[in-house]
Every structure is written in C-alpha cells, then in structure tokens.
C-alpha positions in Angstrom: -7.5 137.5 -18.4 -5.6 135.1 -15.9 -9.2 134.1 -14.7 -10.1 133.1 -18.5 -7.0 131.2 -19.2 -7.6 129.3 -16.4 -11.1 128.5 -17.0 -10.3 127.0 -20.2 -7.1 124.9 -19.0 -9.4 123.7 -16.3 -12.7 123.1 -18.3 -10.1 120.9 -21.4 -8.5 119.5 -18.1 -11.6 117.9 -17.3 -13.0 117.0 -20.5 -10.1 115.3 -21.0 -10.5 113.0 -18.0 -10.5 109.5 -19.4 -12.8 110.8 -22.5 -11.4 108.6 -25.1 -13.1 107.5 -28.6 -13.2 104.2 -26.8 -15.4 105.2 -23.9 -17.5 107.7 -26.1 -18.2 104.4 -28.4 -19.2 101.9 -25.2 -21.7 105.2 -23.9 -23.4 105.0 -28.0 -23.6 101.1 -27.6 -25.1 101.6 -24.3 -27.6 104.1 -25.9 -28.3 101.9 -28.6 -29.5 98.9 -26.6 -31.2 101.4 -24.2 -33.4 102.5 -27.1 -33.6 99.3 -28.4 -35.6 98.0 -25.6 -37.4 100.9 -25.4 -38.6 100.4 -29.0 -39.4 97.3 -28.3 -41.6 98.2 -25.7 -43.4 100.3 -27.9 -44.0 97.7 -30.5 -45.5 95.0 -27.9 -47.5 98.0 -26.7 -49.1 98.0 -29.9 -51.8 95.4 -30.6 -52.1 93.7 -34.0 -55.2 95.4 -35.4 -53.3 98.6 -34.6 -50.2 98.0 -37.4 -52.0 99.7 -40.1 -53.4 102.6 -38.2 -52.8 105.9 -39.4 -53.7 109.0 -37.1 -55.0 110.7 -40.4 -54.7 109.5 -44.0 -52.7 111.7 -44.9 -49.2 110.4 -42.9 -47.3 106.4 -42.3 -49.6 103.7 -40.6 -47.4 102.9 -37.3 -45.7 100.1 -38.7 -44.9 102.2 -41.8 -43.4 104.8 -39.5 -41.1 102.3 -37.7 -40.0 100.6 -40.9 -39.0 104.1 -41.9 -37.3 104.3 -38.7 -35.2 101.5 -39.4 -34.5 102.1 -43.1 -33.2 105.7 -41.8 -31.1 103.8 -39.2 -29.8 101.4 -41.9 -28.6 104.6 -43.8 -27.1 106.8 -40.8 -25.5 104.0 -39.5 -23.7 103.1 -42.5 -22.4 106.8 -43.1 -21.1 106.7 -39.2 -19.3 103.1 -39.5 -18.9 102.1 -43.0 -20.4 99.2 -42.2 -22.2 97.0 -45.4 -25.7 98.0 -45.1 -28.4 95.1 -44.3 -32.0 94.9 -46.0 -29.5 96.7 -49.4 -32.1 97.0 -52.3 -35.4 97.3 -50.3 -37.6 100.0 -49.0 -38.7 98.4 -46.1 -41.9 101.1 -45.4 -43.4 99.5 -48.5 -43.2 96.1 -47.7 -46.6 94.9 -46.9 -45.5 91.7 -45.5 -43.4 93.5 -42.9 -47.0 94.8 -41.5 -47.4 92.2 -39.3 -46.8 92.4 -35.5 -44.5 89.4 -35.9 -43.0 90.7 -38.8 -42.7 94.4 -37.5 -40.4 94.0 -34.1 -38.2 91.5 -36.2 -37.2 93.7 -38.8 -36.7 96.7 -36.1 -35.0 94.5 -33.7 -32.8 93.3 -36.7 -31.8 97.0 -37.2 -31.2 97.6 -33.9 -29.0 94.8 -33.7 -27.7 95.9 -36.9 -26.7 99.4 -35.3 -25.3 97.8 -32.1 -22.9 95.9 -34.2 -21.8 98.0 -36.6 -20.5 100.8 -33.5 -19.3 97.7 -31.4 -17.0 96.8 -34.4 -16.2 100.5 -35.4 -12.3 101.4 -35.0 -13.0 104.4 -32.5 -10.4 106.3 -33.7 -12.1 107.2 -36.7 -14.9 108.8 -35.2 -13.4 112.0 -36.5 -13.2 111.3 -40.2 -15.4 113.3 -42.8 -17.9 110.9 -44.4 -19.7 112.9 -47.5 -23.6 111.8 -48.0 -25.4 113.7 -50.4 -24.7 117.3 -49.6 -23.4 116.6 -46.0 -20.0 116.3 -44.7 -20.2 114.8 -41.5 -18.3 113.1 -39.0 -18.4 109.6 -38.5 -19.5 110.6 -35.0 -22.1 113.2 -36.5 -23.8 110.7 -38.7 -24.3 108.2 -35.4 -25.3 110.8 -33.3 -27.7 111.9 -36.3 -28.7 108.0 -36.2 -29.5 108.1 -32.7 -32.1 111.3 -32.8 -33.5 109.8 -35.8 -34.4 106.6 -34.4 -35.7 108.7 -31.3 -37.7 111.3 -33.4 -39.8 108.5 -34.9 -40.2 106.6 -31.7 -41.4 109.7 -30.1 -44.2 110.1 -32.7 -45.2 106.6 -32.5 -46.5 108.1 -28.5 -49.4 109.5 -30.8 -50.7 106.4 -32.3 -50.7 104.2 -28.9 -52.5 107.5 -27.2 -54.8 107.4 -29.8 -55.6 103.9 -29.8 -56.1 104.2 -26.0 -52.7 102.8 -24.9 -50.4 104.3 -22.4 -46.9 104.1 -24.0 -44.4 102.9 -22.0 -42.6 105.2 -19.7 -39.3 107.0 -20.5 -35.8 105.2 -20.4 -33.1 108.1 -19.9 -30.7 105.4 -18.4 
C-alpha cells in the first residue's frame, strides 16, 4: 500500500513539473503550425486538374474534403476558444469558386491561421471550462484537441487521393 501511495505522489509530482495551461497552450500552437505546413504540403502536392477528383462518386472531390476540413476547424475551434468564428454564414465545401488551387490553400491557410490565433489569444486558464455544443459538454481543452484530430483525420484521407493520382504525399511531420 506504501508502494501505491508513493507511486501516485511521485507520478502527480512529475506531471506537475512545470505543466501549466500556459505551456500546454505554446505545445497546441506548436501543433497547429506543425500541421499547418504539413497541410500545405499536401495541397501543393496536389496539381490543379486534381481539385475536383473524387476517388469514387460517391464521397468529397479533394478540395471538397479540405474545405470540409477547415469548416470543421472553424467550428471546433470556436467551441475551444470562444473566438468569433471566420467565413460565419458559409459552407465553404460548396463553394465552387474555392475549387481552385489558388483558391483552395488560401481558404485552408486562412483557417489555419484562424486556429493559430484564436489559441495564441486564448486565456489558458480556461482550458478547463465546460463549453456545451449540441449534445456535448466538453472542455475548452476537449473541443481543441477534438480540432486538432479533426483537422488530422481529413488530412490523412487526402493520402488517398495524391496515391491515386500517382503522387507520393509528403512524408510525416511528428515534430
């Protein structure tokens, strides 16, 4: 029993080292620009004539799925900073004119730079407040972390579409 009590005094002890809501914010903004250039990657992997490709009729073109990826970002982002929401009033995935290459990696960087922002200017301390959306009651830090595998979920699908189109997507960024 000693052992256990130990264990646990040792293990929060650690934890505890210098984790504050500060830090925990600068590793999410890290993330964030991390992924951002990742994305980005992805998008100039992506020729111009490949936009509108769709794996099968039946699901999003590419640059529907990262306009869907953004608009989801938009959304989670929000609910984990409280931050006004930009592009309010659209659905970006139907927006034909955002089907362009140009257009494309503008609106995504825009939401990545959107995201950035809004955790950068995020009072840290909050983190632990219960934001309700829908059905969910989240934390603050639940909704960015939900944010953050969103935005990585779609990305990972767009892998498909570049390996389909004969394009070796860019290699992984873990750090």
């Amino acid at each position: 029993m000693l052992s256990i009590c130990l264990l646990i005094l040792m293990s929060n002890s650690l934890f505890g080292q210098g984790m504050t809501d500060e830090i925990i914010k600068g590793h999410m903004v890290a993330d964030w620009e991390r992924a951002k250039s990742y994305t980005k990657e992805y998008l100039d992997a992506m020729p111009e004539e490949g936009m509108n490709f769709r794996p099968t009729p039946d699901i999003r073109s590419f640059a529907e799925q990262m306009l869907h990826m953004s608009q989801g970002t938009i959304g989670l982002i929000v609910s984990g900073t409280g931050a006004t929401p930009i592009f309010q009033g659209k659905s970006l995935e139907k927006m034909n004119e955002l089907k362009t290459k140009t257009a494309l990696t503008q609106v995504v960087m825009q939401t990545y730079d959107f995201a950035i922002e809004s955790i950068r200017n995020l009072d840290a301390s909050k983190l632990s407040n219960i934001v309700k959306r829908g059905t969910y009651e989240v934390t603050q830090y639940g909704w960015l972390n939900k944010a953050f595998e969103h935005q990585t979920h779609h990305r990972a699908q767009a892998t498909i579409y570049l390996r389909l189109k004969g394009i070796k997507p860019p290699n992984e960024k873990l750090f």
